[in-house]
ROPAFI-371899 format. One record per residue (C-alpha): x, y, z. Coordinates in Angstrom, 2 decimals. Example, Ala and Ser with C-alpha at 12.3 -4.5 7.8 and 13.67 -1.06 7.14 Angstrom:
! ROPAFI-371899
- X Y Z
- 12.30 -4.50 7.80 .
- 13.67 -1.06 7.14 .
! end
This chain:
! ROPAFI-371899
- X Y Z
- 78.65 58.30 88.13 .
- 81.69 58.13 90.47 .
- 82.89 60.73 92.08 .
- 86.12 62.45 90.88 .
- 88.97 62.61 93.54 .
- 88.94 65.89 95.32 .
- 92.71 66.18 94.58 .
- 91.91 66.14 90.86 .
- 88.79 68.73 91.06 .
- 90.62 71.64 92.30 .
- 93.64 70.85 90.14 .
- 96.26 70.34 93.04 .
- 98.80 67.46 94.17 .
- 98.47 64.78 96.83 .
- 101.11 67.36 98.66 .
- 99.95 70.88 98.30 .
- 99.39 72.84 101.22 .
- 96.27 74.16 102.93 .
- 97.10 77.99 101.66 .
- 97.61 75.80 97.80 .
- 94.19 74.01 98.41 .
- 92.26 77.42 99.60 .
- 93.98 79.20 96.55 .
- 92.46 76.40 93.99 .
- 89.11 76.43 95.45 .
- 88.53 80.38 95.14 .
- 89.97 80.04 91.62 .
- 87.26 78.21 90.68 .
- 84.58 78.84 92.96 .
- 84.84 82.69 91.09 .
- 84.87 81.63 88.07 .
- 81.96 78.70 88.28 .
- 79.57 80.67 91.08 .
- 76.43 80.30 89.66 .
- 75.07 83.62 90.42 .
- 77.82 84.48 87.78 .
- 77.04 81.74 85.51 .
- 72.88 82.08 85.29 .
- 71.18 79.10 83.37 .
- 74.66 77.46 83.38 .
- 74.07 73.25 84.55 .
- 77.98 72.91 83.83 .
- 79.09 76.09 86.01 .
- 76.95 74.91 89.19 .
- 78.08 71.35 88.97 .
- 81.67 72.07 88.65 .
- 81.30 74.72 91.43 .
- 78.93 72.02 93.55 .
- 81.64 69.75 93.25 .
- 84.55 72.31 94.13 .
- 83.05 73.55 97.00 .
- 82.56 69.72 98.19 .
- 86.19 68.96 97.78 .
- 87.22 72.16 100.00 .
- 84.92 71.26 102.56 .
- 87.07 67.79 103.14 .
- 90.66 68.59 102.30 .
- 90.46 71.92 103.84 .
- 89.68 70.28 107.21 .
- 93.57 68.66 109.13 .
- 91.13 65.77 110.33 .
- 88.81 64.89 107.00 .
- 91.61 64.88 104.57 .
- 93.50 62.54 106.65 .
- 90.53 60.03 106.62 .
- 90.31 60.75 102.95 .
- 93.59 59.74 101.89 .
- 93.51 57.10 103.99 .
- 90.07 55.49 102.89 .
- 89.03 57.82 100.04 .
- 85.48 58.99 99.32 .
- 84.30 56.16 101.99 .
- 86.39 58.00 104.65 .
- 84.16 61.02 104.62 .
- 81.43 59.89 103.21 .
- 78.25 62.60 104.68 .
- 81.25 64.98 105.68 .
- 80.49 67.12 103.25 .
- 76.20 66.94 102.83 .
- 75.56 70.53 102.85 .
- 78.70 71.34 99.88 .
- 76.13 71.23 97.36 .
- 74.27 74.40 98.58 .
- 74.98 78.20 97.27 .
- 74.11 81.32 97.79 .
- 74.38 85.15 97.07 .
- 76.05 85.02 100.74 .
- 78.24 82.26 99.95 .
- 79.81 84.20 96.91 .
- 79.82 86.94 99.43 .
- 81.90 85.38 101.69 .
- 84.53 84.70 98.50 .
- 84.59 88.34 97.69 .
- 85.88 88.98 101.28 .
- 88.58 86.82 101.53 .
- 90.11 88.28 98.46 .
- 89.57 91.35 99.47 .
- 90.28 90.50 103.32 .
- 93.66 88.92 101.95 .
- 94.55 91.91 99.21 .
- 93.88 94.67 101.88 .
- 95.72 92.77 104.89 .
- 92.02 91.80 106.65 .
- 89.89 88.71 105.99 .
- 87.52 87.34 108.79 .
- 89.02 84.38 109.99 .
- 91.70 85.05 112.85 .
- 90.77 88.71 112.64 .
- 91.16 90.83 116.14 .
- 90.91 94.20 117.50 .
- 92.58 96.79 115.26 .
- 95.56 98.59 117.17 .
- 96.52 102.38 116.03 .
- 99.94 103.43 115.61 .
- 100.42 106.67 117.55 .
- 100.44 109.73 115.42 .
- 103.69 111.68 114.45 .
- 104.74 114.89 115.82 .
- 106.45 118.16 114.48 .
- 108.54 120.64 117.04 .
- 110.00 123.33 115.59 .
- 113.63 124.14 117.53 .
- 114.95 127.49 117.11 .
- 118.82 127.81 117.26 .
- 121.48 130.96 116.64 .
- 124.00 130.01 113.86 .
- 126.50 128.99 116.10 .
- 124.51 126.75 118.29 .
- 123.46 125.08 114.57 .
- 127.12 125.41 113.48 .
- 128.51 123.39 116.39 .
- 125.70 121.20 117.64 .
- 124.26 121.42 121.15 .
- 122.54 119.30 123.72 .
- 118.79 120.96 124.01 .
- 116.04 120.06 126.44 .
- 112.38 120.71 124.52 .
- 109.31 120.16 125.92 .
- 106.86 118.70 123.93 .
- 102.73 118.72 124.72 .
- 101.76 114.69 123.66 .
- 99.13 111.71 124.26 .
- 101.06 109.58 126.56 .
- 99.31 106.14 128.00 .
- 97.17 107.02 131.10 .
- 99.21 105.10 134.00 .
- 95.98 104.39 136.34 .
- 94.62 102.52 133.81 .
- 97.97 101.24 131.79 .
- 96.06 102.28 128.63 .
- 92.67 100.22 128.94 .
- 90.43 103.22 129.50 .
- 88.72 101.24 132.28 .
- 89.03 102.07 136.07 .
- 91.07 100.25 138.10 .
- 89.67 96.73 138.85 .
- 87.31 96.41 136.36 .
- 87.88 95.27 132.82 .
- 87.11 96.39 129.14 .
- 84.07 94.19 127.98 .
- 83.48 92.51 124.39 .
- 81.81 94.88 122.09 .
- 78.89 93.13 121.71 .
- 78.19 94.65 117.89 .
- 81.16 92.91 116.24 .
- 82.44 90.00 118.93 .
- 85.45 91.61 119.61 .
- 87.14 91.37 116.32 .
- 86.62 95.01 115.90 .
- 85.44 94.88 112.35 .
- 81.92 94.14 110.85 .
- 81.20 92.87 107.85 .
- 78.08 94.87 105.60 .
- 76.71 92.62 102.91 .
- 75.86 94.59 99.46 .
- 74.75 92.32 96.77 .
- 77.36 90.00 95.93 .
- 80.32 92.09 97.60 .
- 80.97 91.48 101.04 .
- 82.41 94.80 102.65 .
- 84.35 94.36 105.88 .
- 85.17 97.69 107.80 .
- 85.90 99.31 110.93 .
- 83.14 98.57 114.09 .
- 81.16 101.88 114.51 .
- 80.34 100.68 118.38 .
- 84.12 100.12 119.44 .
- 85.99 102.16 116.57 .
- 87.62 99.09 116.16 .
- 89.08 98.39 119.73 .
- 86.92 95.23 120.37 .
- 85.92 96.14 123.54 .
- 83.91 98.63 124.72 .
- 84.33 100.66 128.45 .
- 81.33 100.08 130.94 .
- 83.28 102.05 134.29 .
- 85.78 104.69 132.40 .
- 88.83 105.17 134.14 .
- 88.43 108.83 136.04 .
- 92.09 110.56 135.10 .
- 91.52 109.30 130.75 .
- 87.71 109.13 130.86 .
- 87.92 106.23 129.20 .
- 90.65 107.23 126.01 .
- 93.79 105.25 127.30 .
- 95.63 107.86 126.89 .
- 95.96 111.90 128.49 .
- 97.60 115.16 127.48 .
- 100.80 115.31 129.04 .
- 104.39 117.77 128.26 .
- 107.27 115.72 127.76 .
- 110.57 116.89 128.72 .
- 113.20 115.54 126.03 .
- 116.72 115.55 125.60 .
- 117.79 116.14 121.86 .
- 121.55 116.18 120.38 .
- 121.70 118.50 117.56 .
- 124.55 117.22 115.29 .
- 127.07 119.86 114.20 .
- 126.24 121.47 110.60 .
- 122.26 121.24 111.04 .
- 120.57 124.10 108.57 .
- 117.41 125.71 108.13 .
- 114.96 123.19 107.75 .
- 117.00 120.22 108.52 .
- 114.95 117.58 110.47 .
- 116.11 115.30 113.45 .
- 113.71 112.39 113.76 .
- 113.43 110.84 117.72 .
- 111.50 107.40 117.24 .
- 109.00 106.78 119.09 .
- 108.44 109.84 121.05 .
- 105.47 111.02 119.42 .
- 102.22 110.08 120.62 .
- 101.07 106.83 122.58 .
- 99.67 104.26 120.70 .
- 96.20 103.27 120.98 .
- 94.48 99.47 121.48 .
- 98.54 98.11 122.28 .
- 99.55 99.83 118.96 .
- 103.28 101.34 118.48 .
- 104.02 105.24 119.38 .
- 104.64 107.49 116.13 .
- 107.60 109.58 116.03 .
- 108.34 113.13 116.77 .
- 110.06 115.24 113.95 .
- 112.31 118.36 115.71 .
- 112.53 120.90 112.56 .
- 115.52 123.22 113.25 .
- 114.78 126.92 112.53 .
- 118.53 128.87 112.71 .
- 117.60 132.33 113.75 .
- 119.08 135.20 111.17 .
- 122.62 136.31 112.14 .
- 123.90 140.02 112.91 .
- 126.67 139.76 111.12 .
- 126.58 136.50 108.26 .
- 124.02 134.81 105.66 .
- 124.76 131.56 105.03 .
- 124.40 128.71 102.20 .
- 125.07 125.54 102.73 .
- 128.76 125.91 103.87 .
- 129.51 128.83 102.88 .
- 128.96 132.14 104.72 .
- 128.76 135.97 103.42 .
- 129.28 139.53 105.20 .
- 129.44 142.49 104.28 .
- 132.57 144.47 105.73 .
- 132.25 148.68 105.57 .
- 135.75 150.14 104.31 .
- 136.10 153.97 104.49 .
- 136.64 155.85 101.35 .
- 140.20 156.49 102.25 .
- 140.92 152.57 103.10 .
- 139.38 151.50 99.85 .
- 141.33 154.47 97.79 .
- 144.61 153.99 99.31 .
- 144.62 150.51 100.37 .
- 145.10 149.04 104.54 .
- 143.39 146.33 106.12 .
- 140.35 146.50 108.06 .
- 139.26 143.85 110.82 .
- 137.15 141.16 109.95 .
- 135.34 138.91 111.95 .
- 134.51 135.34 111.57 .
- 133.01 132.26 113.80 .
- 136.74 131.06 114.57 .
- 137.74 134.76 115.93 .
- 138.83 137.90 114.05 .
- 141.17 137.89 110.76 .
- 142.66 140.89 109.28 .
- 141.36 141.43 105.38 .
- 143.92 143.23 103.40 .
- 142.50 146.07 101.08 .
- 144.33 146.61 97.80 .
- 144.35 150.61 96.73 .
- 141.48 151.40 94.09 .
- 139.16 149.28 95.69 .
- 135.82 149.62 94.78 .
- 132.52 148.83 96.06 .
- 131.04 145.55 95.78 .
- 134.35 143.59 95.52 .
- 134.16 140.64 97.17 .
- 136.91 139.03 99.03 .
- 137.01 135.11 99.51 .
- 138.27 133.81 102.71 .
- 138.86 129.73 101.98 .
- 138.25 127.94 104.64 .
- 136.57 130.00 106.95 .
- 133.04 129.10 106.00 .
- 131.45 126.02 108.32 .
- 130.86 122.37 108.04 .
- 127.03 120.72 106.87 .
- 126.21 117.02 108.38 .
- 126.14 115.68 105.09 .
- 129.79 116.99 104.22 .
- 133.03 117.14 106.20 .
- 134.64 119.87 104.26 .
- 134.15 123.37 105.71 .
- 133.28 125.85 103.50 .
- 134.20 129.77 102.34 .
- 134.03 133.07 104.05 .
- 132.93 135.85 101.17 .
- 133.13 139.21 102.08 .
- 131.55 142.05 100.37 .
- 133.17 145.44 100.23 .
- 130.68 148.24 100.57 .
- 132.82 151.64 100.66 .
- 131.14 154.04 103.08 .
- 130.05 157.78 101.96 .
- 131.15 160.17 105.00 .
- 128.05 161.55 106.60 .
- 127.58 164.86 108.77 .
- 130.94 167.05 107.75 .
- 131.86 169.88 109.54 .
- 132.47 172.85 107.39 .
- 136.57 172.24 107.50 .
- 135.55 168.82 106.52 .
- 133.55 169.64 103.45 .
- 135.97 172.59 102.26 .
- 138.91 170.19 102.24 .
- 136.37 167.17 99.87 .
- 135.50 169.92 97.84 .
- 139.34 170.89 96.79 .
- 139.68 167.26 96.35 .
- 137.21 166.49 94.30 .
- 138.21 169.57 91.84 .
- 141.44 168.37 91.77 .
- 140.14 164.37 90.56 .
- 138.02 166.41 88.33 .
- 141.16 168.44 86.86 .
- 143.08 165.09 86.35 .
- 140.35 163.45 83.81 .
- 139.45 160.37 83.46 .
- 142.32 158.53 84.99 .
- 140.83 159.08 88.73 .
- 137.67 157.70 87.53 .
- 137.34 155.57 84.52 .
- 134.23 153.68 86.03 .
- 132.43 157.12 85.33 .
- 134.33 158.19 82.54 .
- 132.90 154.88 80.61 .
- 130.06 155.38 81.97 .
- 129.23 158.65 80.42 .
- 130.08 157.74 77.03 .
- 127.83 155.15 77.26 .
- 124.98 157.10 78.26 .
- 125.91 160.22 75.38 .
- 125.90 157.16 72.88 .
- 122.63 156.09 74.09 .
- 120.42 159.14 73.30 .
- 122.49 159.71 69.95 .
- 120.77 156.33 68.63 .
- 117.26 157.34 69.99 .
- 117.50 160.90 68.93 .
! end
């Protein structure tokens, strides 16, 4: 019986390319593998005859001579296509795999390691995080070891091939049909392996080493904003990329203010004689002081709102509010002058009724009608 043309068994043009033609073949030679097709004549001669077409067009040289001459061109090229094995499906297994997970045997080398990321936590006042600054951290790392420029050998002398994967830095473990490829357990995946460690790394590549680094804190930064410096974290390892370092800004808590997001608070103390017959009281704020006019009758826990005088955030231009809290202060250690003239005063509040104090006069009637219900 003739043969079919190899174009025609795996179901691809004159034209397609070698990635179309390695594509076609594991197509079928997954769904035809005998081992998954037991007792199956049909399955093993389609996948016989598969297999044999791959072997010639998959090769630059043999397909030429095939399209040139057809099956006389490579005739014996392909003797051995007709053999299969648990190994063989195997070896199908991990090239899907190899290609889903970014491996795959063929043109694989040593792994490199991106350096890892690191986390420094800067501390600022409000004001420092309110206008930006220029700060100098230092910052413990893995930097490459210069006497060896990262190889882990000693100078003049060489890494050597790891001898338990052949310097791909992967292995492949065979389990039944499925062909696991993973990480060398000889060379952690470096390919090489160190015979004469270099003296300073002892044979890492890299050392411990505190980095002195310059970082511009934008004005606005808040607690728990994040400035990311790329590639200053640690070296990488086998030629791989450095991670990044994360500075995490910690603003200490102010004296004076509390603030969210643009806005700030305070609380501002007003005598009892400023908040009954009015005046101003100074009030400060991060541009300088302001004076904060009290009305008469003010009571504790009004809040004033100073627009404007809050700050700015690095996400938004605007600057925010200033609110200040009122918090009318009780007079402490009277002399006996002192506490003869409050107590005429108070009597005479007292004699004028409610109008002095309608906060408590309210608040009394409230209470009586409260234990009339639950009496």
């Amino acid at each position: 019986m003739a043969k079919r043309d190899y174009y025609e068994v795996l179901g691809v043009s004159k034209s397609a390319s070698a990635d179309e033609i390695k594509k076609a073949y594991r197509r079928l030679a997954m769904k035809h593998h005998p081992d998954r097709n037991k007792g199956d004549d049909g399955s093993e001669a389609r996948f016989k005859e598969a297999k044999e077409a791959y072997e010639v067009l998959k090769n630059d040289d043999k397909r030429a001579a095939y399209d040139r001459f057809g099956h006389d061109g490579v005739r014996g090229a392909a003797g051995g296509a007709g053999g299969f094995s648990a190994e063989g499906f195997g070896d199908i297994f991990g090239d899907v795999f190899g290609d889903i997970f970014g491996g795959g045997r063929r043109g694989a080398g040593p792994q490199v390691f991106r350096g890892a990321d690191l986390g420094y936590e800067l501390k600022l006042d409000l004001e420092e995080a309110v206008t930006g600054d220029d700060v100098q951290i230092d910052v413990p790392t893995q930097v490459t070891c210069e006497s060896c420029k990262g190889s882990g050998a000693r100078k003049g002398s060489d890494p050597i091939q790891c001898t338990t994967c052949g310097g791909v830095g992967q292995v492949r473990m065979q389990q039944g049909f499925f062909s696991i490829q993973q990480t060398c357990p000889a060379c952690k995946g470096a390919g090489t392996t160190i015979a004469d460690p270099c003296t300073d790394c002892h044979g890492r590549g890299r050392v411990r080493k505190t980095r002195t680094l310059a970082v511009k804190v934008p004005p606005g930064v808040d607690d728990g904003d994040r400035i990311r410096l790329s590639g200053e974290g640690e070296a990488g390892r086998n030629g791989g990329p450095p991670g990044d370092l994360y500075v995490e800004i910690r603003v200490r808590p102010h004296r004076i203010f509390e603030r969210e997001g643009s806005n700030l608070s305070c609380e501002v103390p007003v005598s009892i004689a400023a908040a009954t017959l009015g005046g101003e009281v100074e009030l400060p704020t991060l541009d300088g002081n302001v004076a904060l006019k009290i009305p008469a009758g003010t009571q504790s826990g009004k809040v004033f709102r100073l627009r404007g005088k809050g700050v700015r955030t690095v996400r938004d231009p605007r600057v925010g509010d200033l609110f200040a809290q009122v918090a009318v202060e009780t007079p402490v250690h009277l002399t006996a002058e002192q506490r003869e003239l409050l107590e005429k005063f108070d009597a005479s509040l007292r004699s004028g009724g409610e109008k002095h104090s309608p906060r408590a006069g309210g608040w009394l009637d409230t209470v009586k009608r409260f234990f009339e219900r639950i009496g």
